[in-house]
TIMI-2910 file (N, C-alpha, C, CB; in pm, 1 decimal, decimal comma, always signed):
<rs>
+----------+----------+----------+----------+----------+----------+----------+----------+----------+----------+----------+----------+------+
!      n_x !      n_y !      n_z !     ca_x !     ca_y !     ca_z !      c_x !      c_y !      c_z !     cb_x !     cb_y !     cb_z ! resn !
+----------+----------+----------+----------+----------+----------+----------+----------+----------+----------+----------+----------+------+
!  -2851,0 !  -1898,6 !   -103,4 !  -2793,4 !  -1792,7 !    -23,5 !  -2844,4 !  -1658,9 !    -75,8 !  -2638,5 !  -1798,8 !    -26,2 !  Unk !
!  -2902,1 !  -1587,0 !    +25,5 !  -2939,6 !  -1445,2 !    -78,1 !  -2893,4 !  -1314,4 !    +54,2 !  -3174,1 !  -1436,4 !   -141,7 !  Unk !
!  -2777,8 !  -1309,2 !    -55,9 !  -2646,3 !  -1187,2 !    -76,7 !  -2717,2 !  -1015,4 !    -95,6 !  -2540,7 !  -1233,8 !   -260,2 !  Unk !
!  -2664,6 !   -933,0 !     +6,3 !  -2756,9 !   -799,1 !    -37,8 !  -2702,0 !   -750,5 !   -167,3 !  -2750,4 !   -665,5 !    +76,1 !  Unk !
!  -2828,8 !   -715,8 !   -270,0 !  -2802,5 !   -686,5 !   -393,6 !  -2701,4 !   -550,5 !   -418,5 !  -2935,9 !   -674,4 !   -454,0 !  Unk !
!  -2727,4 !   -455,4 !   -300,0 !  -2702,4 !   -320,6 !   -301,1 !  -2508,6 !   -394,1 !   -241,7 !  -2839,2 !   -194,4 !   -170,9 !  Unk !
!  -2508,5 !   -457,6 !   -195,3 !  -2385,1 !   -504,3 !   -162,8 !  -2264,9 !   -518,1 !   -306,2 !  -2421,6 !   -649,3 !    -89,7 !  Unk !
!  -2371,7 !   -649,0 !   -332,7 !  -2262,0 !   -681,9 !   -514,1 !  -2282,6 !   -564,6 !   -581,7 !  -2325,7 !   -829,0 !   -651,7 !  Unk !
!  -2362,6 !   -493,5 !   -552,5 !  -2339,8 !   -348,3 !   -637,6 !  -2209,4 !   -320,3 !   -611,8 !  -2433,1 !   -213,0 !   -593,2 !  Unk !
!  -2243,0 !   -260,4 !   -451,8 !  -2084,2 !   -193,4 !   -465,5 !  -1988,5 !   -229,8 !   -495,5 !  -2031,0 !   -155,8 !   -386,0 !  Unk !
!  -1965,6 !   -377,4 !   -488,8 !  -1857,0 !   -436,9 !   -491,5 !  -1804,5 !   -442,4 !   -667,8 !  -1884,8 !   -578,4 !   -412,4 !  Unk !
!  -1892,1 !   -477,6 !   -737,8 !  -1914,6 !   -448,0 !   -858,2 !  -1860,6 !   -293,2 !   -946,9 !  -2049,9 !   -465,4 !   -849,0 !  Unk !
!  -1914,8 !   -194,5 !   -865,7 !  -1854,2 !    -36,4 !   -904,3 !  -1746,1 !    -27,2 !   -880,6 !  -1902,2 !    +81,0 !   -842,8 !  Unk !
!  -1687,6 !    -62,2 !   -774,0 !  -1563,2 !    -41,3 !   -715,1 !  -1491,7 !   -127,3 !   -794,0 !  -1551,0 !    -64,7 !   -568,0 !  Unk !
!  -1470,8 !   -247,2 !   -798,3 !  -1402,4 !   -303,9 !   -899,1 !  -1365,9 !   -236,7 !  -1053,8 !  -1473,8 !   -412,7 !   -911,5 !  Unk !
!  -1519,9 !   -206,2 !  -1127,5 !  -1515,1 !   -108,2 !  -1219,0 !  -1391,4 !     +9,0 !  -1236,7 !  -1631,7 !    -50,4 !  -1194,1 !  Unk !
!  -1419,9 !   +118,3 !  -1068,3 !  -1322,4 !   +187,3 !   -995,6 !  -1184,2 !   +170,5 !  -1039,3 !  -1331,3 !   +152,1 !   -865,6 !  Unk !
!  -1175,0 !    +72,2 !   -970,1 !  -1017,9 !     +6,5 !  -1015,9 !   -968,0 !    +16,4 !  -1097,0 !   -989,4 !    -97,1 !  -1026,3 !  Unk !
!  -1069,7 !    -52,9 !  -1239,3 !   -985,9 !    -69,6 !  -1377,4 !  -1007,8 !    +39,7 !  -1372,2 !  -1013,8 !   -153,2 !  -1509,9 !  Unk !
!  -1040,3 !   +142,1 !  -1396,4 !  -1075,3 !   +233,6 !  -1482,4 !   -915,7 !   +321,3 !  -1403,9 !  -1267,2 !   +302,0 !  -1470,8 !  Unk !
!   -907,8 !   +355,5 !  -1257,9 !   -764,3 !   +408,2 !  -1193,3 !   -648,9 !   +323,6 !  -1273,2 !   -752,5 !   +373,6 !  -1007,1 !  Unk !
!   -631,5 !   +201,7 !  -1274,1 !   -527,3 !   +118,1 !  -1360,7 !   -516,4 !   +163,8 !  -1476,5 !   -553,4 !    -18,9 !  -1380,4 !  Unk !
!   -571,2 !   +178,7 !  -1571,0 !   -593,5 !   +237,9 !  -1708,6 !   -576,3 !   +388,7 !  -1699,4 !   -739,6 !   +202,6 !  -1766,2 !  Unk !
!   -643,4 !   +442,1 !  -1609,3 !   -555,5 !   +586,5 !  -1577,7 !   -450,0 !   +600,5 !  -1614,8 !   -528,9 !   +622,4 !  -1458,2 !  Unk !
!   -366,4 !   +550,4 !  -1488,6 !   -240,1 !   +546,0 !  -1433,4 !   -173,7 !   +427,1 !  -1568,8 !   -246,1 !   +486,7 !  -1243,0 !  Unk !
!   -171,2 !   +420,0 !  -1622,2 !   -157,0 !   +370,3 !  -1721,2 !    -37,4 !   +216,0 !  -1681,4 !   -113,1 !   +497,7 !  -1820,8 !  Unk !
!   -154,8 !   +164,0 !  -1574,6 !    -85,0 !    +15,2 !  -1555,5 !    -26,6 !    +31,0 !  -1395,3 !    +63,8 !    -19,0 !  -1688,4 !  Unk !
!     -4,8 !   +159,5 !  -1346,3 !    +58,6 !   +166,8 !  -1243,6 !    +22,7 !    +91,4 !  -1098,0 !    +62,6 !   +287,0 !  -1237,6 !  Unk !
!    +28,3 !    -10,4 !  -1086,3 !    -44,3 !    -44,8 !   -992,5 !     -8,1 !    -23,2 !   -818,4 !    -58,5 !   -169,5 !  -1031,4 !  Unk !
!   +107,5 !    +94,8 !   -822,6 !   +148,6 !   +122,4 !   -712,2 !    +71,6 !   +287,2 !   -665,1 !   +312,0 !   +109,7 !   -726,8 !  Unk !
!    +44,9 !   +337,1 !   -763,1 !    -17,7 !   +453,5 !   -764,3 !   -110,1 !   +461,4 !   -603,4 !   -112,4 !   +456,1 !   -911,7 !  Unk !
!    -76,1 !   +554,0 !   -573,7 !   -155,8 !   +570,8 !   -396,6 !   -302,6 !   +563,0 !   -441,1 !   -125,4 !   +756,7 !   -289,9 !  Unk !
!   -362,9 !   +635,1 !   -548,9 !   -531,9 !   +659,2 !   -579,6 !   -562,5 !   +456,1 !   -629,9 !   -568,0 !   +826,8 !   -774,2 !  Unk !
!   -479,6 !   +363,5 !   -696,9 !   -497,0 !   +219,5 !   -745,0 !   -502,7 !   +198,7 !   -589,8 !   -367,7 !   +131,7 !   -853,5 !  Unk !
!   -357,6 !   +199,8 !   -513,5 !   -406,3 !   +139,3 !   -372,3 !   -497,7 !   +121,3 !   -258,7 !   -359,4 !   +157,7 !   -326,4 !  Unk !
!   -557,9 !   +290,0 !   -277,0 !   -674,9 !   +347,9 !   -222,4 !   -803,8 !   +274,6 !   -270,2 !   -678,7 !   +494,0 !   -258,9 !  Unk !
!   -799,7 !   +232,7 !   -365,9 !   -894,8 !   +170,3 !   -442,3 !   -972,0 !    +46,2 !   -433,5 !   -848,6 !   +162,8 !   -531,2 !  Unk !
!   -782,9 !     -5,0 !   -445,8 !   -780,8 !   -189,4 !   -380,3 !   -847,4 !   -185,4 !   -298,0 !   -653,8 !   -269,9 !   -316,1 !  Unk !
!   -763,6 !   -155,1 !   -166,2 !   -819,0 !   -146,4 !    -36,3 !   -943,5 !   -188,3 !     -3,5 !   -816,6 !    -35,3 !     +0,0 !  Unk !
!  -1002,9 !    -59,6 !    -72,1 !  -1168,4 !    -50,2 !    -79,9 !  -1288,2 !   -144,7 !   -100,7 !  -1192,2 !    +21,0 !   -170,7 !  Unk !
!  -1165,6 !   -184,2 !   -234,1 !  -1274,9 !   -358,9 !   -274,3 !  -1203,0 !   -414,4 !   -226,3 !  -1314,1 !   -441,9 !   -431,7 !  Unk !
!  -1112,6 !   -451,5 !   -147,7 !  -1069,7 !   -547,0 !    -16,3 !  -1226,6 !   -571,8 !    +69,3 !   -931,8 !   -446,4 !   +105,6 !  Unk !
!  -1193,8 !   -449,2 !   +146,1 !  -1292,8 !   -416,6 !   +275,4 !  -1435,3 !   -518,5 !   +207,9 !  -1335,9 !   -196,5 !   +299,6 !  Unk !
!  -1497,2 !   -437,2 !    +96,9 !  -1646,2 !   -478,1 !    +39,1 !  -1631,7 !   -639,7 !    +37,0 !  -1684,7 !   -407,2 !   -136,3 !  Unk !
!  -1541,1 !   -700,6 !    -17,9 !  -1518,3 !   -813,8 !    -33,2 !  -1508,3 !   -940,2 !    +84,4 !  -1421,9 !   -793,2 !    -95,4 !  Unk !
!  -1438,6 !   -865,8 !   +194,5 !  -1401,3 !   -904,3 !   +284,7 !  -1577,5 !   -885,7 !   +356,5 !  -1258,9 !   -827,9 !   +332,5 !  Unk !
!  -1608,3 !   -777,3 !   +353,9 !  -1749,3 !   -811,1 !   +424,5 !  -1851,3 !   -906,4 !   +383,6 !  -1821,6 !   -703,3 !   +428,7 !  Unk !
!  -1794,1 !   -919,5 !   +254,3 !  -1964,6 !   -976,0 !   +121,5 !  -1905,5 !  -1189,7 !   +212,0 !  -1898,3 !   -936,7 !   -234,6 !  Unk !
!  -1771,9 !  -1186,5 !   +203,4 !  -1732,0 !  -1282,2 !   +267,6 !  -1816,0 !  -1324,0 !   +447,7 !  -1579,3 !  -1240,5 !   +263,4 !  Unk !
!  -1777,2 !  -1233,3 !   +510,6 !  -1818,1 !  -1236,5 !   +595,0 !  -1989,0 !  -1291,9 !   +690,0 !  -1774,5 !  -1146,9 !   +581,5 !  Unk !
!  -2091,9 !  -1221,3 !   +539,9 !  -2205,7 !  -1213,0 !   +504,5 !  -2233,4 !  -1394,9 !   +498,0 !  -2217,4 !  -1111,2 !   +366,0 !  Unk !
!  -2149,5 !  -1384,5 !   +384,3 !  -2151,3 !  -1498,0 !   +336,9 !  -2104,6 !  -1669,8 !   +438,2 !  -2063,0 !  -1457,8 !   +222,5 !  Unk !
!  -2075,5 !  -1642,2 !   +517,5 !  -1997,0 !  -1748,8 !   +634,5 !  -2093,8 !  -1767,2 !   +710,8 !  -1865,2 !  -1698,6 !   +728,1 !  Unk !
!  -2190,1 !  -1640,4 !   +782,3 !  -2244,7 !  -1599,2 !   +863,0 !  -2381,5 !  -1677,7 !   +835,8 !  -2232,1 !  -1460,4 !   +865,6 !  Unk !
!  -2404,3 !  -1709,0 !   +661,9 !  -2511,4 !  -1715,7 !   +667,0 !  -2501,7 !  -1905,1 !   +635,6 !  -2584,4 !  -1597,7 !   +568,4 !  Unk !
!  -2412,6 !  -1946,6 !   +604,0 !  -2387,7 !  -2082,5 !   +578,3 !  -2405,7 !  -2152,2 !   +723,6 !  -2238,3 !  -2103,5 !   +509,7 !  Unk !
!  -2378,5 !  -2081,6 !   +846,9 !  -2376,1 !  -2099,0 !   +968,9 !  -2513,3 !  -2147,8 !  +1077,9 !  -2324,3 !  -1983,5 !   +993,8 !  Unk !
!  -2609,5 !  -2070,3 !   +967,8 !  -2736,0 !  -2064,5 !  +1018,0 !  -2834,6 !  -2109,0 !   +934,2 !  -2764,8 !  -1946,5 !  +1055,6 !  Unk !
+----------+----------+----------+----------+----------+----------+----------+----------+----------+----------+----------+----------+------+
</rs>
């Protein structure tokens, strides 16, 4: 399967993202900027998924 690299990047930073807001917020994981965050590597994740279905398909 070959996954766009620039993809697991992001997905990769953003995760990074995360801890680094968690450790901020010192654990807070309700914090609006942690949720904003999640979200974010939701979406990336949810697409890298998507990618990924799309291509098992064909």
């Amino acid at each position: 399967m070959v996954m766009s690299l620039d993809l697991k990047n992001k997905i990769e930073k953003a995760r990074h993202n995360l801890h680094k807001l968690v450790e901020h917020n010192k654990g807070g994981l309700g914090h609006p900027d942690v949720i904003r965050q999640s979200m974010a590597l939701d979406e990336l994740i949810n697409e890298y998924n998507r990618i990924s279905r799309n291509q098992t398909r064909t």
